[in-house]
C-alpha positions in Angstrom: 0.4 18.6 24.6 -1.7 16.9 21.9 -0.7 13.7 20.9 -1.1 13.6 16.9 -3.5 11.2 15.2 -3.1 9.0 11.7 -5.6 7.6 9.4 -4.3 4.7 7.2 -5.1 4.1 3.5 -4.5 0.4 2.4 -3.6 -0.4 -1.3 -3.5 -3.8 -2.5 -2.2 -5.1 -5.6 -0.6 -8.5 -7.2 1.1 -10.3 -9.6 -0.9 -13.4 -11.3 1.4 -16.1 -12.6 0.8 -17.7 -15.5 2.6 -20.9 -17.5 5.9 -19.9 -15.3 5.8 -16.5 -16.1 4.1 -13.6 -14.5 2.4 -10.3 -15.0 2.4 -7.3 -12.9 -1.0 -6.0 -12.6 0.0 -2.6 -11.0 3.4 -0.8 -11.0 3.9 -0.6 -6.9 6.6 3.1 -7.8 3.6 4.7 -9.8 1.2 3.7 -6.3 3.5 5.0 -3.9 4.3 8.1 -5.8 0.8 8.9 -6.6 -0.3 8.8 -2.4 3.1 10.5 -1.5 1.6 13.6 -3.6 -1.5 13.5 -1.5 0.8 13.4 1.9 0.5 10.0 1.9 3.8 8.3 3.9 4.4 4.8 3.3 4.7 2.6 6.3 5.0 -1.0 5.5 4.8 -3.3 2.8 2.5 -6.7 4.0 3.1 -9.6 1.9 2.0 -12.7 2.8 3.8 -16.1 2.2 3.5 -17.8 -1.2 2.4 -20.7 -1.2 0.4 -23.2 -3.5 -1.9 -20.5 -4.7 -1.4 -19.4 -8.2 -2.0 -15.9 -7.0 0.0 -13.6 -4.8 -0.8 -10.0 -3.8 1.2 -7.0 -1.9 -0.6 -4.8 0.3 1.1 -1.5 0.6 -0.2 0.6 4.4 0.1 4.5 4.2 -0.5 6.9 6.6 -1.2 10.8 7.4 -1.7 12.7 10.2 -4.8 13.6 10.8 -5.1 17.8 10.7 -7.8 18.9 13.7 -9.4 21.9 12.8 -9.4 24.9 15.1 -12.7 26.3 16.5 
């Protein structure tokens, strides 16, 4: 039986924060929608840990399987 392949797609997008408030630079729900309706399947959301940086960013990792065509 053949064992089914993946190919990931990475997306990565953050929030700057600016004199104690912040502003979303990319709506995450519009993202994950948008590569759901390409048969994208979200897998995992990487964030790292904040820490003095003013900057933080999420990385959102989608996969598909990968379709072999037939000879």
């Amino acid at each position: 039986m053949h064992q089914p392949r993946y190919e990931y797609t990475f997306v990565r997008f953050g929030e700057t924060w600016m004199e104690g408030g912040k502003i979303a630079q990319e709506d995450y729900r519009h993202v994950i929608q948008e590569h759901a309706g390409e048969g994208w399947r979200l897998v995992q959301i990487f964030a790292p840990e904040l820490g003095e940086s003013t900057e933080h960013y999420y990385e959102l990792i989608f996969e598909r399987p990968i379709i072999d065509a037939e000879v």
